[in-house]
LUMVO-157738 format. One record per residue (C-alpha): x, y negated, z negated. Coordinates in steps of 0.2 Angstrom, whole numbers, plus 5000, padded with zeros to 4 digits. Last residue first. Layout:
<atoms>
<atom X="X" Y="Y" Z="Z"/>
...
</atoms>
This chain:
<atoms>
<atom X="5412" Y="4245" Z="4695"/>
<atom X="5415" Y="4243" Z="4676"/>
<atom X="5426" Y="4228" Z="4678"/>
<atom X="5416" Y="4219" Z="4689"/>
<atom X="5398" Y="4222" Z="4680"/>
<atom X="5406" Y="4216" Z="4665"/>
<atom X="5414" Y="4200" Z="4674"/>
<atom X="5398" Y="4196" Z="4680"/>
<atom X="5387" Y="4200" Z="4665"/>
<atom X="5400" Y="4188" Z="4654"/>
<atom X="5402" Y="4174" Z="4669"/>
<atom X="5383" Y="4173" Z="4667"/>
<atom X="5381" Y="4172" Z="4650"/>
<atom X="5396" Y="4156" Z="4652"/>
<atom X="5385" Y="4149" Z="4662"/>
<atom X="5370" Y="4150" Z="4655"/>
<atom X="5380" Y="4142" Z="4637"/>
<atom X="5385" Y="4128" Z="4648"/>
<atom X="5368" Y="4124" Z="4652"/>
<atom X="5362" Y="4123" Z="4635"/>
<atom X="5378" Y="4113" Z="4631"/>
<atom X="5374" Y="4100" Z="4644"/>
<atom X="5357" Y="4097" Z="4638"/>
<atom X="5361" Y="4097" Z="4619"/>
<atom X="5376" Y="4084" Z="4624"/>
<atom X="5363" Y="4073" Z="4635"/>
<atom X="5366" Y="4074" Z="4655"/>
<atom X="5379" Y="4067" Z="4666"/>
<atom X="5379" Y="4077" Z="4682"/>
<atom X="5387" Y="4095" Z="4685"/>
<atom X="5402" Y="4096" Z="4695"/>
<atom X="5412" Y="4100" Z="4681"/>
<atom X="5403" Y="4114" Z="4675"/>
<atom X="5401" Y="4120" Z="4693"/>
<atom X="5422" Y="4121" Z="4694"/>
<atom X="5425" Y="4131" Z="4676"/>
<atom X="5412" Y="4144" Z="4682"/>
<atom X="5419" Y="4145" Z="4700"/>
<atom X="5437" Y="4145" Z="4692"/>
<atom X="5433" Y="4160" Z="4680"/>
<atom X="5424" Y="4169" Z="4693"/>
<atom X="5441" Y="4165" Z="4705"/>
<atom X="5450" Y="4171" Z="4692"/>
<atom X="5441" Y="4187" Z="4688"/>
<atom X="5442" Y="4191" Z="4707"/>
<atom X="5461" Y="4191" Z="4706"/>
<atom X="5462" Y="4204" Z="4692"/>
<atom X="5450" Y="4214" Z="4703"/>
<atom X="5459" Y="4213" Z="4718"/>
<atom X="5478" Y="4216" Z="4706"/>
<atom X="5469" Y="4232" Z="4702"/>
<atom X="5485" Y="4237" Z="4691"/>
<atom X="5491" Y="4256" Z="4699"/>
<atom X="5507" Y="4255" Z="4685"/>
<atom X="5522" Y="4261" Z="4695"/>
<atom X="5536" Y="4261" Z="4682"/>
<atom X="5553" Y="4255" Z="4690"/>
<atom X="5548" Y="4246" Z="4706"/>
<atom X="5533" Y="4242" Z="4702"/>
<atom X="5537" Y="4234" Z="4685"/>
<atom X="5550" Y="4225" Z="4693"/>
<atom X="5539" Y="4218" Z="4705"/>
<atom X="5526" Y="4215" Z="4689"/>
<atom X="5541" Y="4206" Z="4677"/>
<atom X="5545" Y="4194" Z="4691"/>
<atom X="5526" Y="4188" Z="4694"/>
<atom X="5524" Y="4186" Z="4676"/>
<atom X="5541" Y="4178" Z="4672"/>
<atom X="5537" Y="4166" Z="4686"/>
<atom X="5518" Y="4163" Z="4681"/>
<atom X="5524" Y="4163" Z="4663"/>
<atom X="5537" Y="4146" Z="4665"/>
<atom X="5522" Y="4137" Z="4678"/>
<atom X="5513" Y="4138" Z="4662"/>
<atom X="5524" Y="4133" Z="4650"/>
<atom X="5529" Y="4119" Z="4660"/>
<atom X="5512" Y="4114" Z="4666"/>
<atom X="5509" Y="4109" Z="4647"/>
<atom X="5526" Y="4100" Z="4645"/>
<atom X="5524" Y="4090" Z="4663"/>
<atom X="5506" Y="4086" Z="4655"/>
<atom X="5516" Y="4081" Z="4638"/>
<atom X="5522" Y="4066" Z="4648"/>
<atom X="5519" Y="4063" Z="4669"/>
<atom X="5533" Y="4050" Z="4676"/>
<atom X="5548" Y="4054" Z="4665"/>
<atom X="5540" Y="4072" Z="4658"/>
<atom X="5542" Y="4076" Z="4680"/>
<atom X="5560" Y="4083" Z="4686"/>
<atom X="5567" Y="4085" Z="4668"/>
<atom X="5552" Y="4096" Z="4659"/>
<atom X="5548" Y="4106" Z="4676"/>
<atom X="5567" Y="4113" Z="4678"/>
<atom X="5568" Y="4114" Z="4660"/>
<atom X="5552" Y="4128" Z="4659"/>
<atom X="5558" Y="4136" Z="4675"/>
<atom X="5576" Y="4140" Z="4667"/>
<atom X="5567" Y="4146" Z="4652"/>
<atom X="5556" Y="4156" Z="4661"/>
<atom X="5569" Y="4164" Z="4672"/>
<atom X="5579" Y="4169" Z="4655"/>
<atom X="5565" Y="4176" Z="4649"/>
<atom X="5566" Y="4189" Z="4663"/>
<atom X="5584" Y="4190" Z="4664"/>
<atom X="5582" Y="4195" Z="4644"/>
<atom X="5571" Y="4208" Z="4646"/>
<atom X="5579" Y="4217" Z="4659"/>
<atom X="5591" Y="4223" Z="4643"/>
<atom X="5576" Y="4234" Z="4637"/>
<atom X="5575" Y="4246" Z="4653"/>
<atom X="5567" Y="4259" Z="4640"/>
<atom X="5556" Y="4266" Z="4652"/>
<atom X="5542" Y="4262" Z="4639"/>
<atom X="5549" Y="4246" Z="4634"/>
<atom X="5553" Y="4240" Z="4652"/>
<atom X="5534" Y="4245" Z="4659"/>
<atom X="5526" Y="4236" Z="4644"/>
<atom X="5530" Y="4220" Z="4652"/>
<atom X="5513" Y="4219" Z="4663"/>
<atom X="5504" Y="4220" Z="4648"/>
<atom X="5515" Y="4206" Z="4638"/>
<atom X="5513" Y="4195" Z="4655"/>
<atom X="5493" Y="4198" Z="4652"/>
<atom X="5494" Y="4188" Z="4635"/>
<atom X="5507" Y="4175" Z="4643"/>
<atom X="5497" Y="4172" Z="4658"/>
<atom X="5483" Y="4169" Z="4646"/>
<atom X="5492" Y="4157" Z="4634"/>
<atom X="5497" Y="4148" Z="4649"/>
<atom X="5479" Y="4147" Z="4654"/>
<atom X="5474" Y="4142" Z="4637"/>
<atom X="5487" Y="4126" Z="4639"/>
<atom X="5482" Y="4120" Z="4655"/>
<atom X="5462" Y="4119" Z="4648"/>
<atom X="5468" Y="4111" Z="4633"/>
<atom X="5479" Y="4099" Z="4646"/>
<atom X="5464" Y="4085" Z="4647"/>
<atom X="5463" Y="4085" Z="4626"/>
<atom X="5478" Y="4070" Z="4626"/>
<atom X="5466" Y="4057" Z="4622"/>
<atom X="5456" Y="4066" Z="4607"/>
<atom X="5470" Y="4062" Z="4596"/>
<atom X="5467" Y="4045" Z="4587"/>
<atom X="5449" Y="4050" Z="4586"/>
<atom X="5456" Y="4065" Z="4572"/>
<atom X="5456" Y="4083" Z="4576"/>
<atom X="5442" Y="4094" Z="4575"/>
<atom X="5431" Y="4084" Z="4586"/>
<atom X="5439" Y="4091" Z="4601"/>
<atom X="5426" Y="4109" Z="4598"/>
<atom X="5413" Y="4101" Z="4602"/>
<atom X="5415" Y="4093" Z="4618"/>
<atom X="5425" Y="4106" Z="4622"/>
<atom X="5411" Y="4119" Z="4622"/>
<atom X="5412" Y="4123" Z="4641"/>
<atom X="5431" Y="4123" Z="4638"/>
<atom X="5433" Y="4132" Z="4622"/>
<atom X="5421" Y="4147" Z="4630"/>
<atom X="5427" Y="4145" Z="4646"/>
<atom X="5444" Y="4152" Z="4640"/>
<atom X="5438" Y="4164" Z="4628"/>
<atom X="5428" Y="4172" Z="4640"/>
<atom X="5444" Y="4172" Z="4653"/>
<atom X="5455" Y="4180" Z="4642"/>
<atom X="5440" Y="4193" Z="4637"/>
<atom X="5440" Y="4197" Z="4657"/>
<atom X="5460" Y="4196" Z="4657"/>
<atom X="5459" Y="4210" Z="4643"/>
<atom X="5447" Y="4220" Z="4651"/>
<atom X="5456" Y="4222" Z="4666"/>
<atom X="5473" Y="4225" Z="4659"/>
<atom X="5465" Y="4239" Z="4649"/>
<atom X="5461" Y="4246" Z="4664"/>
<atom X="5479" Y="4244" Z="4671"/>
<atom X="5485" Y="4255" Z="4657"/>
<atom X="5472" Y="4270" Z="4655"/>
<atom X="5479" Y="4272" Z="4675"/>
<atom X="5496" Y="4271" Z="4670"/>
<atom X="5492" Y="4284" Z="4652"/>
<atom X="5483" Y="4296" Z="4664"/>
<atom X="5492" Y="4312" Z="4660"/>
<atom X="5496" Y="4306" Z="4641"/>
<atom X="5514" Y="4304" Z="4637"/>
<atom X="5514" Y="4286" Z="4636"/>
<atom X="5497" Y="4286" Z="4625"/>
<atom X="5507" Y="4284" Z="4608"/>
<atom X="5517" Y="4272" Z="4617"/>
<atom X="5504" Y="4259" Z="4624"/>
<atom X="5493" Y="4263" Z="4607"/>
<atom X="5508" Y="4257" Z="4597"/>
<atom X="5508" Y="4241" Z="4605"/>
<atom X="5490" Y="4237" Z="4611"/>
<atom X="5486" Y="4235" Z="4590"/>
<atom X="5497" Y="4219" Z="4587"/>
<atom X="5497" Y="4215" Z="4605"/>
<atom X="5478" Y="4212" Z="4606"/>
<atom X="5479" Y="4202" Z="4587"/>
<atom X="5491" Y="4191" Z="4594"/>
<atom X="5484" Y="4188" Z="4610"/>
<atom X="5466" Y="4184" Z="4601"/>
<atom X="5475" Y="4172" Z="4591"/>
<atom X="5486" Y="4164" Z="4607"/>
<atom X="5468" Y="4162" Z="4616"/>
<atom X="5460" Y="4151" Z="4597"/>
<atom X="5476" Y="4143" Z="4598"/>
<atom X="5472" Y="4132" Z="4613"/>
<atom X="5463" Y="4119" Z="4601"/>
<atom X="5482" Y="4118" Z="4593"/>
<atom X="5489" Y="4111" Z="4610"/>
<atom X="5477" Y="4098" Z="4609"/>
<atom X="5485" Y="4092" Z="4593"/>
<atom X="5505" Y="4095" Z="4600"/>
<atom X="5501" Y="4084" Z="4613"/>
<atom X="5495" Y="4071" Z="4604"/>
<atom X="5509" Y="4071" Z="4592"/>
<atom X="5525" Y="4074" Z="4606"/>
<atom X="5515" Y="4059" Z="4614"/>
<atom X="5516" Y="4050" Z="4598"/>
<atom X="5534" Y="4054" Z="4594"/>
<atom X="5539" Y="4049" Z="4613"/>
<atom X="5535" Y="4030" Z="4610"/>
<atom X="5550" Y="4022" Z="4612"/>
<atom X="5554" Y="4032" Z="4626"/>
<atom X="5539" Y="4030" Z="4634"/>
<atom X="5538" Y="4043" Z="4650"/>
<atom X="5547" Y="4057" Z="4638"/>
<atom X="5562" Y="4063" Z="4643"/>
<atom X="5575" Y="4064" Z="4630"/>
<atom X="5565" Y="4066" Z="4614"/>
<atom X="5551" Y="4073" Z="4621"/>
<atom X="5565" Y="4087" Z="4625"/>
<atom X="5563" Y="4097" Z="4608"/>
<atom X="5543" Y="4099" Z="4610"/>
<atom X="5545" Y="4106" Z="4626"/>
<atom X="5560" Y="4116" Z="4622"/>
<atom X="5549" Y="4127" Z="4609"/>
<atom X="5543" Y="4141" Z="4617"/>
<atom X="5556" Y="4142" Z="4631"/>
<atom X="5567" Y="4141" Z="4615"/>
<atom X="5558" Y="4156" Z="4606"/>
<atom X="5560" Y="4166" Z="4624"/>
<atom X="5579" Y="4163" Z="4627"/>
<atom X="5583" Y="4165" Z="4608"/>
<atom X="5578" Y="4184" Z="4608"/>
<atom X="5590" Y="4192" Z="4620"/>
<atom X="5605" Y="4181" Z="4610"/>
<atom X="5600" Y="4189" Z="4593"/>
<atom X="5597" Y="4207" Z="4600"/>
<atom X="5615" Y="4207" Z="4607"/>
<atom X="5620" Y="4199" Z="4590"/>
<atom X="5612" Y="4215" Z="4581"/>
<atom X="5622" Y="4228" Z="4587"/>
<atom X="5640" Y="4226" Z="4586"/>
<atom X="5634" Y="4216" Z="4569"/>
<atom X="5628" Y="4234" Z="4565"/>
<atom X="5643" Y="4244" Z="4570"/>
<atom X="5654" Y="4230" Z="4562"/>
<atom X="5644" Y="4229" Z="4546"/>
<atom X="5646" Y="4248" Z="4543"/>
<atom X="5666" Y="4246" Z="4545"/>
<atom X="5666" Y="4233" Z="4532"/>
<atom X="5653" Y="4241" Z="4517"/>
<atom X="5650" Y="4225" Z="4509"/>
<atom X="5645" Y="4228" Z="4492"/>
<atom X="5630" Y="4216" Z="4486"/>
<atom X="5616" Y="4232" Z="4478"/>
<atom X="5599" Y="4228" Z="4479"/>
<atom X="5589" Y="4232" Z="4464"/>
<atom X="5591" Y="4214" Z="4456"/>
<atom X="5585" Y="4206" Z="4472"/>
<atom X="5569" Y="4216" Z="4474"/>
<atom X="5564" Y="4212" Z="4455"/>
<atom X="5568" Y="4195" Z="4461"/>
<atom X="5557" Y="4195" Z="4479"/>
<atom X="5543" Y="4185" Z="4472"/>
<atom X="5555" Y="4171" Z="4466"/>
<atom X="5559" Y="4169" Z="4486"/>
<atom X="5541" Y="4167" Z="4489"/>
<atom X="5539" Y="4152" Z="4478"/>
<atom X="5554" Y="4144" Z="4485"/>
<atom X="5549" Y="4146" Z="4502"/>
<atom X="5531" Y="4138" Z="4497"/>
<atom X="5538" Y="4123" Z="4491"/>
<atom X="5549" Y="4120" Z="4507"/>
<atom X="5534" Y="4122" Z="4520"/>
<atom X="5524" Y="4110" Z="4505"/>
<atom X="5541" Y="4098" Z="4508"/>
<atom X="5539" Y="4101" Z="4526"/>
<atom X="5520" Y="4094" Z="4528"/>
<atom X="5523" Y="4080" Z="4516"/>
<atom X="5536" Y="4073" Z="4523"/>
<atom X="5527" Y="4068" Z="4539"/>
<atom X="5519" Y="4055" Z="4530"/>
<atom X="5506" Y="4052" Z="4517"/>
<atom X="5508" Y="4035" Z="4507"/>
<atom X="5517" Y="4035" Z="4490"/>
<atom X="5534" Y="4042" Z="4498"/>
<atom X="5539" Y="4063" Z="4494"/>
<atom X="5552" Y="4069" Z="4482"/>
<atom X="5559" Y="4059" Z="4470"/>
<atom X="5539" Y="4051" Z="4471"/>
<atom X="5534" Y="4069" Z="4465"/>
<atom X="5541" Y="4062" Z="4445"/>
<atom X="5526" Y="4049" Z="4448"/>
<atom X="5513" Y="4064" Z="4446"/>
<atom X="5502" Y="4052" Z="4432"/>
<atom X="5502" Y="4035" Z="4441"/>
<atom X="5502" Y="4045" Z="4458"/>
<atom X="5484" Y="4051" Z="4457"/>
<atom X="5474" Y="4045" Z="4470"/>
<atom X="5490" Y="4047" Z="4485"/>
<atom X="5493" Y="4064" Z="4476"/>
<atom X="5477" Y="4074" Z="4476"/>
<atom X="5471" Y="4075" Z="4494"/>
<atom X="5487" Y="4073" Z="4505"/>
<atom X="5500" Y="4083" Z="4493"/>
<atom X="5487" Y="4093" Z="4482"/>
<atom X="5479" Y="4102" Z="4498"/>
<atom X="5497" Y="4102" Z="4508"/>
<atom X="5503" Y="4111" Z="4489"/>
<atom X="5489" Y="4123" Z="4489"/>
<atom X="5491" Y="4128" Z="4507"/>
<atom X="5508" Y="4130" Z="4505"/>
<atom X="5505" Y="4140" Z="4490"/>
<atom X="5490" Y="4152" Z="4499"/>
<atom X="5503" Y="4155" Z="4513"/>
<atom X="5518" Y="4159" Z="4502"/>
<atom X="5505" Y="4171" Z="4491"/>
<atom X="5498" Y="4179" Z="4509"/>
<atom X="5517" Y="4184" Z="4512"/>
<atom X="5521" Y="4193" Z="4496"/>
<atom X="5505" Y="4202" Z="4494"/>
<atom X="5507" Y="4207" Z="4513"/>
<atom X="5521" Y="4216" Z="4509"/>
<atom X="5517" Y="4223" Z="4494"/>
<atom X="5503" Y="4232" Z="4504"/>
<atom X="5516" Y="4237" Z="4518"/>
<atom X="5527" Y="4244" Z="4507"/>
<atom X="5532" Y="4257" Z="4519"/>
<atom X="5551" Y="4258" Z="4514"/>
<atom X="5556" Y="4249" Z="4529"/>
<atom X="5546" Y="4238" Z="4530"/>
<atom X="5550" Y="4231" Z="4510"/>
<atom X="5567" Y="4230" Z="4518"/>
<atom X="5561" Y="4220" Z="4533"/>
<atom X="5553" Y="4208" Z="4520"/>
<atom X="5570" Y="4207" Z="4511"/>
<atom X="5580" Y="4204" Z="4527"/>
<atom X="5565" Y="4189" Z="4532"/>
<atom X="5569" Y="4183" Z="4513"/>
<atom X="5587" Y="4178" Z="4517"/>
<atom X="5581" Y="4169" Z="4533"/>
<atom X="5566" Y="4161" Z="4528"/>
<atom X="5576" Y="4154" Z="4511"/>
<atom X="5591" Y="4147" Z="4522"/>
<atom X="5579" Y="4140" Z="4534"/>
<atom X="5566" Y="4131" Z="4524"/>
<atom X="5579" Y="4124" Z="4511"/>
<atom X="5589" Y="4117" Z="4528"/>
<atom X="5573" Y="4110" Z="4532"/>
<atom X="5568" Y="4102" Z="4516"/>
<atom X="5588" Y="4095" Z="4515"/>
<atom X="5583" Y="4088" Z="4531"/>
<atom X="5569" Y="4081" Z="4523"/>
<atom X="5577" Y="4072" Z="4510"/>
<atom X="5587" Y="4063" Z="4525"/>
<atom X="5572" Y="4054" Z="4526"/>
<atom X="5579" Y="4034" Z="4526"/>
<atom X="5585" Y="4032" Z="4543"/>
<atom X="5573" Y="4045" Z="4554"/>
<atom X="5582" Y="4041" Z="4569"/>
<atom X="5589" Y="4058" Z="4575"/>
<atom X="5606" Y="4051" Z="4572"/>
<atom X="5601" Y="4043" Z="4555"/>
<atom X="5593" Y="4058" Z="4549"/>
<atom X="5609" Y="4070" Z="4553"/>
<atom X="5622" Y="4056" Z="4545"/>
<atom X="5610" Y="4057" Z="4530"/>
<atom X="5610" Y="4074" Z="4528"/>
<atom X="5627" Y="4077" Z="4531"/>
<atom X="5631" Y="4084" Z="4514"/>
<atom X="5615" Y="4093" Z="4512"/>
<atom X="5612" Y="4101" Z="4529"/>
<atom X="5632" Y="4107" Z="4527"/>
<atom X="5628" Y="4117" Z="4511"/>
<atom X="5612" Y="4125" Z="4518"/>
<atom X="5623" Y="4132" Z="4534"/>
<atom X="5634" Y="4139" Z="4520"/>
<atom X="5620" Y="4148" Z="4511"/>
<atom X="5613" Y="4155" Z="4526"/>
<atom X="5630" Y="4161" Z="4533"/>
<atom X="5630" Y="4169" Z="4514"/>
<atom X="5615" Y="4176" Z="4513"/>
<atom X="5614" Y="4181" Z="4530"/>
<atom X="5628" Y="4192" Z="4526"/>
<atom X="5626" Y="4198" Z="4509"/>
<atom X="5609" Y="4203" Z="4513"/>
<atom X="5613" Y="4212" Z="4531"/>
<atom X="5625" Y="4222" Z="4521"/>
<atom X="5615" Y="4226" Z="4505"/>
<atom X="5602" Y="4231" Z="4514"/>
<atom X="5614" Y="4243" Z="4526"/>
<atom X="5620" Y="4250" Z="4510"/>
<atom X="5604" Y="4254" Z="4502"/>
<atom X="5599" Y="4264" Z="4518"/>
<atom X="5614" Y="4276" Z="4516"/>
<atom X="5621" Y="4280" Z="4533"/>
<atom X="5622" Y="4299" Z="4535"/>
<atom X="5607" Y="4300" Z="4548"/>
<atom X="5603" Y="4284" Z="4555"/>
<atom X="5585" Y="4276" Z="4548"/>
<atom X="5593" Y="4261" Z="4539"/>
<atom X="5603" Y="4261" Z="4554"/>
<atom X="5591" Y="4254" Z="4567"/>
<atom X="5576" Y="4247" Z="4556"/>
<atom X="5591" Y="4238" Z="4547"/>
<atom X="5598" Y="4231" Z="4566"/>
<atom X="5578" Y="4222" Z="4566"/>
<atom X="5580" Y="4211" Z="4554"/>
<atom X="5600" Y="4208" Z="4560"/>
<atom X="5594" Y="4199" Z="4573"/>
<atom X="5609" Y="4186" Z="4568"/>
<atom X="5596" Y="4179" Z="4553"/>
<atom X="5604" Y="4163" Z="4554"/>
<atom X="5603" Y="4161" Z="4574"/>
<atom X="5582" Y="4167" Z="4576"/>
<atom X="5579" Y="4155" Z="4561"/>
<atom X="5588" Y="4140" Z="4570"/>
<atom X="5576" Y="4141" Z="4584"/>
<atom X="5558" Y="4141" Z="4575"/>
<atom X="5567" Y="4126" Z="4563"/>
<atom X="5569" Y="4114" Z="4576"/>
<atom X="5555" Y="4115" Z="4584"/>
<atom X="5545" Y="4114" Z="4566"/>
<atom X="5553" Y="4100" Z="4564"/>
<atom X="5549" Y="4092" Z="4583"/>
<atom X="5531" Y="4095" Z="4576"/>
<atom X="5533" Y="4086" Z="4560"/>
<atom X="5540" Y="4073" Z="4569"/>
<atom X="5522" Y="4071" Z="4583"/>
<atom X="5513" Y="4073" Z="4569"/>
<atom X="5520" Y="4056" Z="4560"/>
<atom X="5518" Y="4047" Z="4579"/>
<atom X="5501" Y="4052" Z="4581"/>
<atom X="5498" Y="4046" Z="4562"/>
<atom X="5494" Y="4057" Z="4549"/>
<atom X="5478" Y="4056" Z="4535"/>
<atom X="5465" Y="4062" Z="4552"/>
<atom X="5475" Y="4073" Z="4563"/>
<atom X="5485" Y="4081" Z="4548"/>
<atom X="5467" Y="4086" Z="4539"/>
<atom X="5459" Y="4092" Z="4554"/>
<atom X="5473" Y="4103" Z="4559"/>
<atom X="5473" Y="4112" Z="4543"/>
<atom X="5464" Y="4125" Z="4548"/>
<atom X="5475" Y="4131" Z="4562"/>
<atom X="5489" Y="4131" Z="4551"/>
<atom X="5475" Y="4143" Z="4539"/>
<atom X="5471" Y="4154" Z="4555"/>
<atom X="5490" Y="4154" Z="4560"/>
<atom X="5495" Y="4161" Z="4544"/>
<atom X="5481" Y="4174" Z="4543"/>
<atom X="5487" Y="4181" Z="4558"/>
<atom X="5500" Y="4183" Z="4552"/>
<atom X="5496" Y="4192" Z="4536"/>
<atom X="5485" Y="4201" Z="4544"/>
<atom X="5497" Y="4209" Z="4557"/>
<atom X="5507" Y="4217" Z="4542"/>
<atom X="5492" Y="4225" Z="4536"/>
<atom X="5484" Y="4231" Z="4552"/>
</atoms>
């Protein structure tokens, strides 16, 4: 519950912050700051060479000194980190001019600050996991989330009044709030973080031991390759604006608008995130049990009926809940409906998945994500020229159907769960009937319409309750 916290209180406060970035930030300023991100989500999963998770492997192998595989994955990252921070800052301005941001190539030193410090503290992190420091842990991580929301506070709401007496910050960042702003807070907070983990640092021993860094290198790449499929079917959407977008002069602002109403789709991926961080260990600590499969598919049930609350529940109250983000961003809230049922595909994909972890059939994995990925680009090229971020929205969810549908006929076939795919099907269609009559309802006042909205979504509640405990 510790370790989840932390992250889930990351994505609360990012969530939080959406009102501000839609309102001082243009469209086409979000839009770069979320082709950043894209670009750093995807470099992380390379420098850090899945050797996070390696330590959990031979940290706890008998005869291998823990100290020693710490100071291996360390030395490693450290240096691949360090050397990939060096060439950000020499070419920075040839990497800014090619991605046509003449003039910022501050930034990419930012990024590659990000990068290098993320990576070499994610070794440092999984240390602190390792020895069960789990309150120290979340100490460290609420701290760099507390100072990047201090510095995006100070940045956008203290720095354009005052910048007579903080002129030394204008080596840094423009006068007038841009994109900057948002990475070089991102940067700030990496810094801070990383002086948290000094005591750490001087009690870590830097001798490489060779032969250990070949057994683990041997078996953290695989993992490193097996992982970038699925962060880059994440993020390829927001990477191929660039190429495909219907207005290709205008691509950052449909990469912004799109990236806004993906954020009013959170509130489904924060639900999912807090469901996997406790269905985990409770799928393996019941894998023995007599009735684990059957325990199984019912907990797919009441998961897809909470999806489905939560869906209806930001779509019957959209009206609502679209004046978080600035007037410049409302136009692109059509795919928030899109974008929840991806995120629920994907929430009961994870249930459905379980069957490879608990048979331990790991390496299917990556085929799976692999056909997602494939499906994701396929849907990208063939209709973002004609269609924009809607092609980028039905993407992601035509990617999860595929992965979804694959992932359960290989579930069958390899550990039978008895899902009640009737009953799964039937909370759909209730769904859909809901979602349906609240579009075919006549124009009415806002206090009128919510009113009736909030019957509806009652009586999808008792219905799928009844459904699920028939």
């Amino acid at each position: 519950m510790i370790y989840g916290l932390s992250t889930i209180l990351a994505r609360i406060i990012n969530f939080l912050f959406v009102p501000i970035y839609t309102r001082l930030l243009s469209p086409e300023s979000y839009g770069v700051v979320t082709e950043f991100m894209a670009y750093i989500a995807v470099l992380q999963v390379v420098l850090v060479l899945g050797l996070e998770t390696g330590c959990f492997r031979f940290a706890n192998k008998e005869g291998v000194d823990p100290k020693k595989v710490y100071a291996n994955a360390f030395v490693t990252v450290f240096c691949i980190s360090a050397t990939f921070l060096a060439l950000m800052i020499a070419f920075a301005s040839p990497i800014s001019s090619a991605l046509g941001y003449e003039g910022y190539s501050s930034c990419i030193m930012y990024m590659g600050g990000i990068l290098a410090l993320d990576s070499v503290t994610a070794i440092l992190f999984a240390k602190l996991r390792q020895e069960n420091k789990a309150l120290k842990f979340a100490i460290f991580k609420t701290v760099k989330i507390i100072t990047e929301t201090a510095a995006n506070l100070v940045l956008f709401l203290w720095f354009p009044k005052h910048t007579d007496s903080a002129s030394w910050l204008l080596n840094f960042i423009p006068a007038t709030p841009d994109f900057s702003y948002v990475i070089f807070a991102i940067f700030i907070s990496c810094i801070v973080c990383g002086l948290l983990f000094i005591p750490e640092l001087l009690r870590l021993s830097f001798r490489l031991d060779g032969k250990l860094l070949k057994q683990m290198l041997a078996y953290s790449l695989p993992l490193m390759v097996a992982a970038l499929p699925g962060v880059v079917n994440d993020f390829l959407d927001r990477i191929l604006f660039r190429y495909f977008d219907t207005n290709a002069e205008a691509w950052r602002s449909s990469l912004g608008l799109y990236q806004a109403a993906v954020k009013l789709a959170v509130i489904m991926n924060l639900f999912i995130q807090m469901f996997r961080y406790a269905a985990e260990p409770f799928f393996f600590r019941r894998a023995r049990e007599k009735d684990s499969r059957a325990l199984y598919a019912s907990v797919q049930e009441y998961f897809t009926a909470f999806c489905g609350l939560v869906f209806l529940g930001v779509i019957l109250y959209i009206d609502i809940i679209a004046l978080i983000l600035g007037p410049q961003f409302r136009s692109a809230v059509g795919v928030v409906p899109v974008m929840l049922l991806s995120y629920m595909i994907l929430g009961m994909l994870f249930n459905v998945s379980m069957w490879y972890k608990l048979s331990g059939k790991t390496n299917m994995a990556i085929w799976i994500t692999l056909s997602g990925l494939v499906v994701t680009a396929l849907v990208i090229v063939l209709f973002m020229p004609k269609y924009s971020y809607w092609a980028a929205a039905y993407g992601h969810l035509a990617s999860y159907i595929v992965m979804f549908i694959i992932s359960s006929m290989l579930g069958a076939k390899h550990y039978p769960i008895p899902y009640r795919w009737g009953r799964l099907l039937a909370i759909f269609l209730l769904m859909g009937t809901v979602y349906g009559i609240s579009l075919l309802l006549p124009g009415m006042a806002l206090w009128l319409k919510l009113t009736v909205h909030t019957v509806l979504l009652a009586l999808y509640g008792g219905l799928a309750w009844r459904l699920i405990r028939r």
